[in-house]
C-alpha positions in Angstrom: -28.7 -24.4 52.7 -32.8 -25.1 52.2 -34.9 -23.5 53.6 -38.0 -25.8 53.3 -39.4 -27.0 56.0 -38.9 -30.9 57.3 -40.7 -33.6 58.9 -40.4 -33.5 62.1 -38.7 -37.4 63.3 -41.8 -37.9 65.7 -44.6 -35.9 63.8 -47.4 -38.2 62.2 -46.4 -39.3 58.7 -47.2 -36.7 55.8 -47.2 -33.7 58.1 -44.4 -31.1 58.4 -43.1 -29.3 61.2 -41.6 -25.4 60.4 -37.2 -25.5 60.7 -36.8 -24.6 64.1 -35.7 -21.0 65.0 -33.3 -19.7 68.0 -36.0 -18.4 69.6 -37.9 -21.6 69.2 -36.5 -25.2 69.0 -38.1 -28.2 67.1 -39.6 -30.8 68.9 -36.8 -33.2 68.4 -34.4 -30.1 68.9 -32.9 -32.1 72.1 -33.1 -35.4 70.8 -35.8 -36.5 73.1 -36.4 -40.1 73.0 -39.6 -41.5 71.9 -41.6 -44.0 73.5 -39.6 -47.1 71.4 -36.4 -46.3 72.2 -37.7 -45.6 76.0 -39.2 -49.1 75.8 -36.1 -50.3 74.5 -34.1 -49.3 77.2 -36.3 -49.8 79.9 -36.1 -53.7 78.5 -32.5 -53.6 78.4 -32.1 -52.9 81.8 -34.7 -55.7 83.2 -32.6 -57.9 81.5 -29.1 -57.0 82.7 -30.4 -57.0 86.0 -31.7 -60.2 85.8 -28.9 -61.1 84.5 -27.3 -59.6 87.4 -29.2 -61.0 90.1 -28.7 -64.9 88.2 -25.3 -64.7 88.4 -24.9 -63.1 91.7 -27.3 -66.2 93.5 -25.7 -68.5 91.4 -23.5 -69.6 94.2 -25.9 -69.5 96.6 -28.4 -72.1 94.6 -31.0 -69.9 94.4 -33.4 -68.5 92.1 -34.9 -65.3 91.6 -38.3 -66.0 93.4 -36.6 -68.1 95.8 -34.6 -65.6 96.6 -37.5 -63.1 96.9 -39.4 -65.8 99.2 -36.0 -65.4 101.5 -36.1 -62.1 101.3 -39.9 -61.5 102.5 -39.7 -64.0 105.4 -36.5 -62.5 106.5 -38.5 -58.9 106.6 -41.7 -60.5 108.4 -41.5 -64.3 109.1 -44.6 -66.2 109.7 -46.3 -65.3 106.8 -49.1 -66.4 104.9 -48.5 -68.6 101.9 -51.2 -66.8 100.3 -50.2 -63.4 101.3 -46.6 -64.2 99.8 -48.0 -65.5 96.3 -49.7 -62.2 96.9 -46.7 -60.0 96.7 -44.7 -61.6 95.0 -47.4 -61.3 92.2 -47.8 -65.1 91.4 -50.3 -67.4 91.5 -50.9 -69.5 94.8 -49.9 -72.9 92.6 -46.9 -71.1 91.9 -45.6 -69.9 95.5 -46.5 -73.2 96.7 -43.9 -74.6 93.9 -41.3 -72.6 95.5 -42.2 -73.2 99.1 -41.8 -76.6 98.6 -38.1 -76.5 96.8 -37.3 -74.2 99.9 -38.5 -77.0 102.3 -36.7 -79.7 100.4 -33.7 -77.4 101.0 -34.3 -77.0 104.5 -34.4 -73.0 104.0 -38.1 -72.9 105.5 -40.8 -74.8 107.1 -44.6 -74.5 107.2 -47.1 -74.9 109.7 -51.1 -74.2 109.9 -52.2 -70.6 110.4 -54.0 -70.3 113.7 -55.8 -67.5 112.7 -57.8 -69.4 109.5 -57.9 -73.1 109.6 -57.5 -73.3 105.9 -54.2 -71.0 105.3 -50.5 -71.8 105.9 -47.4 -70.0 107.6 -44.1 -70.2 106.3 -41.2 -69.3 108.5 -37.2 -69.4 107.7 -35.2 -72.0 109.6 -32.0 -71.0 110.7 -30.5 -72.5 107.6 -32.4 -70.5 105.6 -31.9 -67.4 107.8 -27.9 -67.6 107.2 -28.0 -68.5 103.6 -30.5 -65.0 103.3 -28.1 -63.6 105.2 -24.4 -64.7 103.0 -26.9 -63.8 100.3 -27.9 -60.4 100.7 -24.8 -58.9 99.0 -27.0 -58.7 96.2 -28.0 -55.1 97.2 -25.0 -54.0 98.1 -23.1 -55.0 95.0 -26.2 -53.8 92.9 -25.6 -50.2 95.0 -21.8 -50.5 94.4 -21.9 -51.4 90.7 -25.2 -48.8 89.6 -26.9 -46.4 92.5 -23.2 -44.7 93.2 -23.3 -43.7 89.5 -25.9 -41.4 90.2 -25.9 -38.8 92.8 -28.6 -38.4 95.2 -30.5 -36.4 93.6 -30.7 -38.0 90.5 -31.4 -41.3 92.1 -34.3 -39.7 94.0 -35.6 -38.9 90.4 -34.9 -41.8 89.1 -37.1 -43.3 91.8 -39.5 -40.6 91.1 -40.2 -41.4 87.4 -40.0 -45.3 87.4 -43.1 -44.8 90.0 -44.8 -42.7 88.3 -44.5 -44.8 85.5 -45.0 -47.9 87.0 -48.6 -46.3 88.2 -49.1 -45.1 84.5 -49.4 -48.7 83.5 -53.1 -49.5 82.5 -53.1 -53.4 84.2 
C-alpha cells in the first residue's frame, strides 16, 4: 500500500491533496458531485420532463406553451397578452403566435383591454376551459410517477435547492 499522497479528483491540475485520514476525510471522500456532472443531471431531467409533458399533451393537441397559455388563463382569465408573454418568459411576437393557434382552435378569444386602449385580454372559451380541464392530469401523473418517490421532507428540500439555485443564476 503507498503512502504518497494523491491528486485530489476536483483539486486544480498539478496540486496534491494529503491521503485522507479517519479523523479527516478527503474532499472527494463522499463522492460529491462536481458542478459537470450536476449540470449533467440537471439537463437530463429538463429533458425527460419534456419529454414527459410532449407525450402526455399529445392527445390533447397541445404544445408545451399552449398548454402553459391554458394553464395561466384557467388561474386568472382576462389577462393581458403582454402580461402572459411576460410570464411565460417570451417575447410578445411569440405569445401572440400562440394566442392565435389557440383562437384558431377555439380554446380562447381576445378582446380590447379597457383599462389601456392599446393592450389585449385573452380569455378561455368554454372549449378551451374543458380541454384545460381533461388536460390537467399532467400534474397528477407527474406527482404519481416522481414527487411520491420522495417523502415530504425531501421534496420540501428539493424545492429548497432548485430555488436557491434558480436565484444563483447570474441572468
Amino acid at each position: 500500500m503507498s503512502t504518497e499522497p494523491t491528486p485530489a479528483a476536483d483539486s486544480p491540475a498539478g496540486s496534491s491533496a494529503a491521503p485522507p485520514s479517519a479523523a479527516s476525510p478527503g474532499p472527494c471522500a463522499d463522492a460529491t458531485p462536481g458542478a459537470p456532472e450536476i449540470f449533467v443531471a440537471i439537463t437530463d431531467l429538463a429533458r425527460r420532463l419534456r419529454q414527459f409533458e410532449a407525450r402526455t399533451l399529445r392527445e390533447s393537441g397541445l404544445t408545451p406553451p399552449q398548454f402553459f397559455v391554458l394553464s395561466l388563463l384557467s388561474n386568472s382569465d382576462g389577462r393581458p397578452l403582454g402580461e402572459l408573454a411576460a410570464i411565460s418568459s417570451c417575447t410578445r411576437a411569440t405569445m401572440t403566435g400562440i394566442a392565435d393557434t389557440l383562437e384558431r382552435k377555439a380554446l380562447i378569444r381576445r378582446g380590447p383591454n379597457p383599462d389601456d386602449s392599446r393592450g389585449t385580454l385573452v380569455w378561455l372559451t368554454d372549449q378551451g376551459r374543458d380541454l384545460h380541464a381533461t388536460t390537467t392530469g399532467l400534474g397528477e401523473m407527474f406527482g404519481s410517477c416522481c414527487c411520491e418517490l420522495l417523502p415530504s421532507e425531501e421534496s420540501r428540500e428539493l424545492m429548497r435547492l432548485l430555488e436557491r439555485l434558480a436565484q444563483a443564476m447570474p441572468f
